[in-house]
N, C-alpha and C positions, 0 to 999 in steps of 0.2 A: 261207475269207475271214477276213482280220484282222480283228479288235474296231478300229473308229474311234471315235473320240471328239472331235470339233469342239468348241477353247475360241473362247470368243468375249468381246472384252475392245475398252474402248475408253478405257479411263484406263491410266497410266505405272506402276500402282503392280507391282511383280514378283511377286505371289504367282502369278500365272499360268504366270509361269517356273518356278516350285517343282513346280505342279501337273504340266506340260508332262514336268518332269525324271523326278517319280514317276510318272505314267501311265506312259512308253517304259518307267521299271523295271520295272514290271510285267507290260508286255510286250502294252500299247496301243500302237496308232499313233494317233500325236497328229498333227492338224489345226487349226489357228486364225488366225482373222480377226482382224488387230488394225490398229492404225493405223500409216500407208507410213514414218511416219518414228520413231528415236528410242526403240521398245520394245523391254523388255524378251527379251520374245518372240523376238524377231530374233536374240538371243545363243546361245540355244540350242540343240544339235545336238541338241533332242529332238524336236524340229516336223518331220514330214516333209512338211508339205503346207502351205503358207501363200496366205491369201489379203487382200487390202488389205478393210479396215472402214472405210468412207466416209463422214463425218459430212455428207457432201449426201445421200447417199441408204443411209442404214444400215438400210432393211429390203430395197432389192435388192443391197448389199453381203451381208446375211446367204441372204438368199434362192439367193445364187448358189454362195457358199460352202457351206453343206447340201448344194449340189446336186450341185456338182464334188468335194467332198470324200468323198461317198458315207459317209458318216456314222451312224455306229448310235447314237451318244449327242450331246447338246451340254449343254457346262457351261456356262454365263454366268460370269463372272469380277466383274462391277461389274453396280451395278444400272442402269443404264444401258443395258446388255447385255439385261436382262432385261423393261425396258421396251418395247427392239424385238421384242423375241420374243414378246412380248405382243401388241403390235399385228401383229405379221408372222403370228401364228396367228389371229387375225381377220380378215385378208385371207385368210391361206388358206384359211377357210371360206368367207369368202362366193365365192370362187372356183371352191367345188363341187368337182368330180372334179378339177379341175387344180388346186387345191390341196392335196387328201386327203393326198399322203404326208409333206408339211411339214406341216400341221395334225398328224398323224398323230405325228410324230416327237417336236415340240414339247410334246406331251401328254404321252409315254412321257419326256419326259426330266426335266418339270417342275411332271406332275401334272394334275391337273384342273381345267378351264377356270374351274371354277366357282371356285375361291379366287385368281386371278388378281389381283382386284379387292381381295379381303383383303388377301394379301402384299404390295399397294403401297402401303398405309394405315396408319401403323401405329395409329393408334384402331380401327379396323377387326379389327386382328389379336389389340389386347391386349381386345377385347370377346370374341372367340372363348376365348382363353384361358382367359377369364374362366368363359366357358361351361362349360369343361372342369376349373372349379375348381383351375386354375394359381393362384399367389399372384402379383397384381401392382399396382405402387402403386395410389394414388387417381389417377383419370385421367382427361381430358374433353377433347373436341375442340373448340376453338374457332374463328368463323370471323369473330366479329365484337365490335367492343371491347366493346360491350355485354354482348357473353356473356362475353369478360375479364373486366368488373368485378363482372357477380354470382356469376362463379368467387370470388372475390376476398372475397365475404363470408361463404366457406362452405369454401374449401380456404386452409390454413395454409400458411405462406411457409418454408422457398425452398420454389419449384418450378424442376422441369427443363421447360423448354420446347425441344420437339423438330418440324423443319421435315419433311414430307414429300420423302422424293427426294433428303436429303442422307447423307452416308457418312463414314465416317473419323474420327467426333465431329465434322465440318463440322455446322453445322446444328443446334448441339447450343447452350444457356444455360442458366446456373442464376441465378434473377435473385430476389431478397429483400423487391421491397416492387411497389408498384401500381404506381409510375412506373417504376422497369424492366420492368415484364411491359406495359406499353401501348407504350414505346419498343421491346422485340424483335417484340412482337410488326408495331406498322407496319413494322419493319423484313426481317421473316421473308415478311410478307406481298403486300411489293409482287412485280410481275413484276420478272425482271433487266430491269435497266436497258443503254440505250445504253452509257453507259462505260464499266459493269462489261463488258461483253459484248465492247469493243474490247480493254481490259486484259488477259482473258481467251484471247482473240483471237492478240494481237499478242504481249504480253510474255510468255505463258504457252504460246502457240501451241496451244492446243486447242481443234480449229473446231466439235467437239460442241456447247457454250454456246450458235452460233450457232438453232442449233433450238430451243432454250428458250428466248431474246428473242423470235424470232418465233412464238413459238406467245401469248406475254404470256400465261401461264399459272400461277394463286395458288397455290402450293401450300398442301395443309392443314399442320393447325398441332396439334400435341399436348402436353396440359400436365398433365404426370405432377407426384403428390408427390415428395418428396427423402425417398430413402431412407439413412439414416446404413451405410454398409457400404461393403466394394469391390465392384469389377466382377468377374464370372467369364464364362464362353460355352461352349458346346458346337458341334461343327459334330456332322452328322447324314446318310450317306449313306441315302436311303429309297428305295422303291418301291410303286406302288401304294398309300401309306398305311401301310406299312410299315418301321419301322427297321431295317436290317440292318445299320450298325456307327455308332460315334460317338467321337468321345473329349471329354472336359469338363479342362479348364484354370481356374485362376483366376490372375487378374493381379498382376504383382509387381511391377510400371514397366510407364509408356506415357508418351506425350509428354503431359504435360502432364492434366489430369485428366479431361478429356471424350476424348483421344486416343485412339488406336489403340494397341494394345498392344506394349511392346518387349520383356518378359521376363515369362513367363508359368512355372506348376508344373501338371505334367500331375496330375490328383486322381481321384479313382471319379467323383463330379460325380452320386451316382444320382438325385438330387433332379430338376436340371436335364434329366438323359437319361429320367427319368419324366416331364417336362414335355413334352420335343420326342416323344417316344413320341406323347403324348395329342392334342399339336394340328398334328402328323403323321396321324394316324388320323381326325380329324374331318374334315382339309383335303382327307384324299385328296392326300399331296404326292411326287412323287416328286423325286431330284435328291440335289446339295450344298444343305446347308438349315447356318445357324450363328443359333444364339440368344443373347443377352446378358442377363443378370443381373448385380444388386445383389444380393450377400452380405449379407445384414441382420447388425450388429455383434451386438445383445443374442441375437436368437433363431439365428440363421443361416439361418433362411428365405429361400431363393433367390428373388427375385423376379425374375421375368420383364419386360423394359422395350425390348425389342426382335427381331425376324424378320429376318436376311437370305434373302433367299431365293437364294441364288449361292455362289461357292467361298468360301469363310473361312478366316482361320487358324485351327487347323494343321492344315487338313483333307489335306495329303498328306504327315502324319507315319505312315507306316507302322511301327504300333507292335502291328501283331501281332493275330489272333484278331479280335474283333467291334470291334478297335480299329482295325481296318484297311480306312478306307473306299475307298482307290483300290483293294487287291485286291478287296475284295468287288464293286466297278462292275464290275471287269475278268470275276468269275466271274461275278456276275449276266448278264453281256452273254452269255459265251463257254460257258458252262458248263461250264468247267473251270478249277481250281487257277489261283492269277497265281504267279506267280513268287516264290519267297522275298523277305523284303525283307528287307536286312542290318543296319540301322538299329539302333544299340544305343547308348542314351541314356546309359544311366552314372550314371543320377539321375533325379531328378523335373524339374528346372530346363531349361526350353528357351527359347536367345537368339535373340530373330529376326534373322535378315539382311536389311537391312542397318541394321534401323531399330534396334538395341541398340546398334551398335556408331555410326552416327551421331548419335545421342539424346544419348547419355552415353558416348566413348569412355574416361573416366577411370571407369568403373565399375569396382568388385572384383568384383561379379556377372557381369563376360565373364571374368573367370578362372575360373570355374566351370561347372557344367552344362554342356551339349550345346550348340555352335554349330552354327545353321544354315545353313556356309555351302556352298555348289556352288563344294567344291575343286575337283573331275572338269571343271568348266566355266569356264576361266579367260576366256571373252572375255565372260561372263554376271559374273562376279564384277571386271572392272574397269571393265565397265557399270554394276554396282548401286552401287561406292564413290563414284561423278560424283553432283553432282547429277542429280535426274530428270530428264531432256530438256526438259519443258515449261519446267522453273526457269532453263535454263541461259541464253538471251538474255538481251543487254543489257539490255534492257525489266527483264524479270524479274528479273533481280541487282541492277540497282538500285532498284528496285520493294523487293525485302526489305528491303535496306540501309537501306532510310528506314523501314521497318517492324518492324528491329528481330525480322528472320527470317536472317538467316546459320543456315549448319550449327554456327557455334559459339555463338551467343546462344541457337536453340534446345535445345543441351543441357542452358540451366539449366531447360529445360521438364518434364527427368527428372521422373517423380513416382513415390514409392515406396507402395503401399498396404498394407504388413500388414510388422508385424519381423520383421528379417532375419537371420541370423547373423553376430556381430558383421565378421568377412571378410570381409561381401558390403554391408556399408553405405559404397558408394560412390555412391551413387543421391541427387540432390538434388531437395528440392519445392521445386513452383511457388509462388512466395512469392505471388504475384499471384491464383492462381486457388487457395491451400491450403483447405483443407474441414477441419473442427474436428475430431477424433480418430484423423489421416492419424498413423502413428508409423512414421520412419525407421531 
């Protein structure tokens, strides 16, 4: 019997086509659920098994897909993904013997029920950390303006303030005085609204939103100190509570300064991968896990300021040894060897696809390092150069154009965080969002 592995993904972004490409190299067959129109996913001759993800009903969209795909792993791709899996293992418990082997699965692939509730919190998550004596800012969950403002007489400005359930640096502000931390905060805290939820709807087409309107549901609210440094992350394949490979990166350009990362340098990261170890072990987590950190400028103490619990970049850079988390899934499943991977960097510097080469196409940094892109896949790589599907309607294009989001206004979003060699300073700051000892 082949190793399966069901991805499951319900946002546009491609990392799951990355994922998809490295499992079959490895010599997975890959399975996933994603949405009927427009993904990624679909480009790929790496899927052998596809099944539609239904934003009416995405936990018997998942339920069905486990079922027919006959599945020995599932990765969540967004956390969205991992929200239904969450609740779709709660149904399947209380469902008793008819639902034991999906409960059963969803445990084996994502860990124990009991941190569940953790990894969707991140107050929640950075208090465990805390526990396990990780370094992470000063931090408090707020739920009401009242606890904003006696935050307010005791933690120093800027803070980051971070929304529950958002992704991508969505959801993310650094705000400097009491009248912006009362203004995101009404604003982080209401339910979506009607019109967001039609915009989202119609000019962005993605019917997921439509479930978070109607549930009218607060997310919580996290209000970290600002930590002077850059970003790094580690993704983290685990089992049972255990690390079995990782690899830790720090960030060298992202769109803009909360963004998601475009140009990362692969590093040892032992700080970090002694972090994800320890609150891996506590959580009892199995799975793709990716953690983020603040490089502190004076000490370099990695601080820990967020959990994905799902696939991350560059978690299917196969780069060998205990750096190699799709092989290791592949042997943990099969118990035998995955397949060489042929992957040879050339350096430490990796450009992601397509978001390097869209961010800042005038960078000197894509004349360098390792590009990430799926030559072998040309109808996945004249997919990933379009805009995303959701962005491409009328709605949508003219929606940015007055927003002042085109592919080419976003480039001046490049942000570069740590110097560069003078060759690779092609990377521009965010003049709008710069932070005080960013050096290009």
């Amino acid at each position: 019997m082949p190793v399966t592995v069901l991805l499951a993904n319900t946002n546009w972004w491609p990392c799951s086509a990355f994922v998809a490409i490295s499992l079959k190299n490895a010599g997975v067959r890959v399975a996933a659920a994603y949405p009927s129109q427009g993904h990624p996913l679909a480009k790929t001759g790496a899927v052998s098994a596809r099944f539609p993800y239904c934003a009416t009903s995405p936990l018997r969209s998942l339920s069905k897909a486990i079922r027919d795909s006959g599945a020995n792993w599932i990765l969540p791709c967004d956390d969205r993904s991992v929200s239904h899996l969450h609740r779709l293992h709660s149904r399947a418990v209380s469902d008793g013997d008819a639902g034991k082997a999906v409960a059963n699965l969803i445990e084996r692939s994502l860990g124990s029920p009991d941190a569940f509730s953790i990894v969707s919190c991140r107050a929640a998550l950075l208090r465990s950390a805390q526990a396990e004596s990780i370094p992470i800012p000063e931090m408090s969950e707020v739920v009401t303006l009242e606890q904003l403002r006696r935050l307010s007489e005791t933690m120093s400005y800027p803070w980051v303030m971070k929304v529950d359930g958002s992704w991508g640096g969505l959801g993310v502000k650094v705000v400097r005085s009491l009248k912006e931390a009362e203004v995101c905060f009404l604003e982080m805290r209401k339910p979506l609204g009607t019109l967001p939820m039609l915009k989202r709807l119609f000019a962005n087409r993605d019917p997921f939103w439509i479930e978070s309107w109607w549930r009218r549901h607060r997310p919580g609210i996290t209000v970290q100190s600002y930590v002077e440094g850059r970003p790094a992350n580690c993704v983290v394949f685990c089992r049972e509570g255990k690390v079995l490979a990782g690899v830790a990166v720090e960030v060298v350009a992202a769109q803009g300064v909360t963004g998601p990362a475009t140009i990362v340098r692969i590093v040892e990261g032992r700080q970090m991968l002694n972090a994800a170890e320890a609150l891996v072990g506590r959580l009892n987590l199995s799975g793709f896990h990716g953690l983020d950190f603040i490089l502190e400028d004076k000490t370099g103490i990695a601080y820990l300021i967020e959990l994905n619990p799902r696939c991350a970049l560059p978690c299917h850079l196969r780069l060998g040894g205990d750096r190699d988390l799709i092989g290791s899934l592949y042997s943990e499943l099969s118990g035998e060897p995955s397949r060489p991977s042929t992957l040879a960097l050339g350096g430490d510097i990796v450009s992601y696809f397509p978001q390097a080469w869209l961010s800042n196409p005038k960078s000197e940094v894509l004349r360098t390092g390792y590009h990430d892109v799926p030559w072998a896949e040309p109808e996945l790589l004249k997919e990933l150069l379009l805009l995303p599907w959701p962005d491409r309607s009328f709605l949508a294009r003219t929606s940015d154009r007055f927003r002042n989001m085109t592919y080419e206004q976003r480039s001046a979003r490049g942000f570069a965080f740590q110097s560069l060699p003078a060759a690779d300073r092609g990377l521009r700051s965010a003049k709008s969002e710069g932070r005080p000892g960013e050096v290009l």
